[in-house]
C-alpha positions, 0 to 999 in steps of 0.5 A: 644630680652631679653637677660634675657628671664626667660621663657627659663632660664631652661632645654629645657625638662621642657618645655613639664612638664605642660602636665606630673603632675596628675589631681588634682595636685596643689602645688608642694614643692620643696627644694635645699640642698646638698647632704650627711651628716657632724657632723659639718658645712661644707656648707656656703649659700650666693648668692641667693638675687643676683639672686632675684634681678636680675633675679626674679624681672623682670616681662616676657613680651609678646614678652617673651612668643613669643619667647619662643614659637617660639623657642619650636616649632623649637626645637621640645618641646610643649609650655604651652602658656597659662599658661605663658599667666596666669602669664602674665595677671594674676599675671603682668609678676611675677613668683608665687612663694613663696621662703624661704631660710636661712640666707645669709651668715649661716653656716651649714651641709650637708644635710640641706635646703638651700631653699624651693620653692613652687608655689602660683597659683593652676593652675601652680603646674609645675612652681616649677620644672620648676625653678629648672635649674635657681635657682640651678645655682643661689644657687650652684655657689656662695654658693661654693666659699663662702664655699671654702673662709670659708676654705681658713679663716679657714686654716690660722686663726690658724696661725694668732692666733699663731703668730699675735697680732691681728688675727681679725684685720689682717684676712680680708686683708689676701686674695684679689680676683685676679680671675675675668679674670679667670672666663667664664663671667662677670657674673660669675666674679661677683657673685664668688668675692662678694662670696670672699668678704663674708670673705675677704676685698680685691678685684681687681674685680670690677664687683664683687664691683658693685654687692656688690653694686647693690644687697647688699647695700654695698657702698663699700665691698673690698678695692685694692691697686695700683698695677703694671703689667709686661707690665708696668714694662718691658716698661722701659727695663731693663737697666731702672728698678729701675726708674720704680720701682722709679715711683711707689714710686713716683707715689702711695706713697700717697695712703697708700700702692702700689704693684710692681711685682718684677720677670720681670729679676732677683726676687732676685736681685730686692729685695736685690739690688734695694728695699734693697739698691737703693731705700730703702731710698725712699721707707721708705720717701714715708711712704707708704707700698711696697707690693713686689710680686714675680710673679714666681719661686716655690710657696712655697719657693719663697715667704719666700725667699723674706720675708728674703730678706726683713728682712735682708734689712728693719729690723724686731720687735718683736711683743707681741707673739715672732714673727718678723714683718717686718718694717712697709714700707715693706710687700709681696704678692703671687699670682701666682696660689696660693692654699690652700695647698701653703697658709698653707705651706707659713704660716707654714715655716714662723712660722718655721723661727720665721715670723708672718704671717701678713707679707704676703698676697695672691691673688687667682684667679682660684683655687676660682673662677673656679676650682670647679663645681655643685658636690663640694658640691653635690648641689641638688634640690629635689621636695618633696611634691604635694598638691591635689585639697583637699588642702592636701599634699603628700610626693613624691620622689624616691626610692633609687635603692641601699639599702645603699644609703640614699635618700633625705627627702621627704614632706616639709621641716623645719629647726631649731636652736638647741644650736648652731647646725642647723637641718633639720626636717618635716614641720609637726613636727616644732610645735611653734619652729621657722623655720630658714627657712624664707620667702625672696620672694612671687610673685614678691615681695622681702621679705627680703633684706639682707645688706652685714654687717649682711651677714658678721657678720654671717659669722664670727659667723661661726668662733667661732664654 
């Protein structure tokens, strides 16, 4: 059996859609966007080459169409064996379908096309909709937590401008991906942390560094530190916590930079006493970075204690703007079901006590990857357009039932660059200006393969508006 059979990736109600078109239908156009409207950027789409090659680049098979007629018949739908038998033999097992879609990577507003699908074959007009379930998924999801990692750089960019000497350089190591066990799925775990690493270069997630791999070229998107866990720690008894502090040392210092979770007893004592006194002489031998973390106690307060604790044992500089860093050997980081709000809190007591915000870094996990949903974003797929057997096309979709709610576009859809915005508008009145909207994928065929550097570079272009 396929695990991946394409043929029932979708809604069970669609199976009996061949049968509802009107005679003559030949096309249908269709484009997934959010819904509502923003005087700015407030959307980031990413993810749906993953799906492409995952997914869309794996011909159905016989035993395919088997299956899924078996499970039709038992599940008490009506199944269109011959026209999945049409894209069998017809088209070798590839969907026909034509895709164009922003760049990966773009920022935009609400209420913009993110994608536009349509069939190629006329005697498959229902295969559009059809892909409506499969394709959202693929798009809602990762597009989402690469908004909310957007959001997450553009909460603590203003603090690293104010406070750092170099914002640019110290951003991408500000947020590592610790989310992947907070995930439903492999699967999941992987689409959302190459969807972090969009913006941030660190990541405990390996799934997610192999997709990066796989789909983006990219040899290797996210750096990670070793790192030590209260299971490691806490097997040493407590009478033993400096020797095991002292093997991390020992163990990592040749690798640059090593984390220790610090709170298995006393989070203070830890610091002050064993890292500030007993083994500060090691850690500064060693001459890598001891990323202390405090796993536990309040949020907000926590960490900024520890970042004092530290200042008071390992010394501080002034950097070019005023603000104290911490000795070089010495950094902080929280993870402890850190939020938005904890991050910008963190940040602005730090500036309060005269702290660069470099002196500390955050892991997210759920809050990123799992604590949101399709209606984040108002994620939505819309058929807009129907293409007669005269080859002309006809605007279709509803009317809105309440008079204050503003519908969806309908007919086909374009985008375009005005000066720095991004607009959508009528296929028909797109002229000879350039359609943002850009072929990726026509039967089969991969398009355009986006590589992980320009996916990135537009998502720092996103920064400077």
């Amino acid at each position: 059996m396929n695990n991946q059979n394409l043929i029932l990736n979708t809604d069970s109600y669609k199976l009996g859609h061949y049968l509802q078109y009107p005679e003559g239908a030949r096309a249908i156009s269709s484009y997934i966007t959010t819904r509502g409207h923003s005087s700015r950027p407030e959307v980031m789409f990413f993810g749906l080459q993953m799906f492409l090659k995952e997914y869309l680049a794996k011909p159905i098979t016989l035993a395919d169409i088997d299956e899924a007629e078996e499970i039709a018949a038992l599940h008490g739908q009506p199944f269109d064996r011959a026209g999945w038998t049409r894209v069998l033999n017809v088209h070798g097992g590839y969907l026909p379908l034509r895709i164009e879609a922003l760049p990966e990577g773009i920022a935009i507003r609400r209420g913009v096309p993110v994608l536009q699908l349509v069939n190629t074959d006329p005697q498959l007009p229902w295969l559009t909709s059809y892909m409506e379930t499969a394709l959202l998924r693929a798009v809602w999801y990762p597009s989402t937590v690469a908004t909310l990692s957007w959001r997450l750089r553009q909460t603590i960019q203003p603090f690293l401008e104010r406070t750092s000497d170099q914002p640019d350089e110290r951003m991408p190591t500000m947020v590592s991906d610790f989310g992947a066990r907070s995930t439903t799925s492999h699967e999941q775990a992987a689409i959302g942390g190459v969807a972090h690493l969009v913006h941030f270069h660190l990541s405990d997630s390996l799934p997610a560094i192999r997709h990066a791999r796989r789909h983006y070229g990219a040899l290797m998107a996210g750096r990670s530190v070793p790192a030590s866990e209260h299971t490691t720690m806490t097997a040493w008894g407590q009478s033993r916590e400096p020797e095991a502090y002292a093997n991390m040392i020992d163990r990592f210092g040749r690798f640059g930079a090593y984390s220790v979770v610090s709170d298995s007893y006393d989070l203070h004592n830890a610091v002050s006493e064993i890292w500030g006194k007993k083994l500060q002489t090691r850690v500064r031998a060693a001459g890598a970075t001891l990323i202390v973390r405090p796993d536990s106690g309040d949020p907000i307060d926590t960490p900024v204690q520890v970042v004092a604790q530290l200042a008071y044992a390992y010394g501080t500089r002034l950097n070019g703007k005023g603000f104290k860093v911490l000795d070089d050997h010495v950094r902080v980081i929280q993870s402890d079901g850190v939020t938005l709000q904890d991050i910008q809190m963190i940040l602005g007591r730090l500036e309060g006590m005269g702290f660069a915000s470099e002196n500390v870094s955050f892991g997210v996990g759920s809050t990123l990857l799992q604590k949101l949903s399709r209606d984040t974003l108002s994620f939505t797929m819309l058929a807009s357009a129907m293409q007669d057997d005269s080859g002309s096309w006809h605007d279709i979709g509803r009317r809105a039932a309440n008079p204050r709610e503003r519908p969806l576009a309908s007919g086909r859809r374009a985008v375009i660059r005005e000066g720095t915005d991004i607009l959508a508008l009528p296929f028909a009145e797109l002229g000879r200006r350039e359609n943002v909207l850009q072929p990726v994928w026509q039967d089969g065929r991969l398009l355009k393969d986006w590589g992980f550097a320009e996916i990135r570079a537009h998502a720092d272009a996103a920064m400077q508006h």
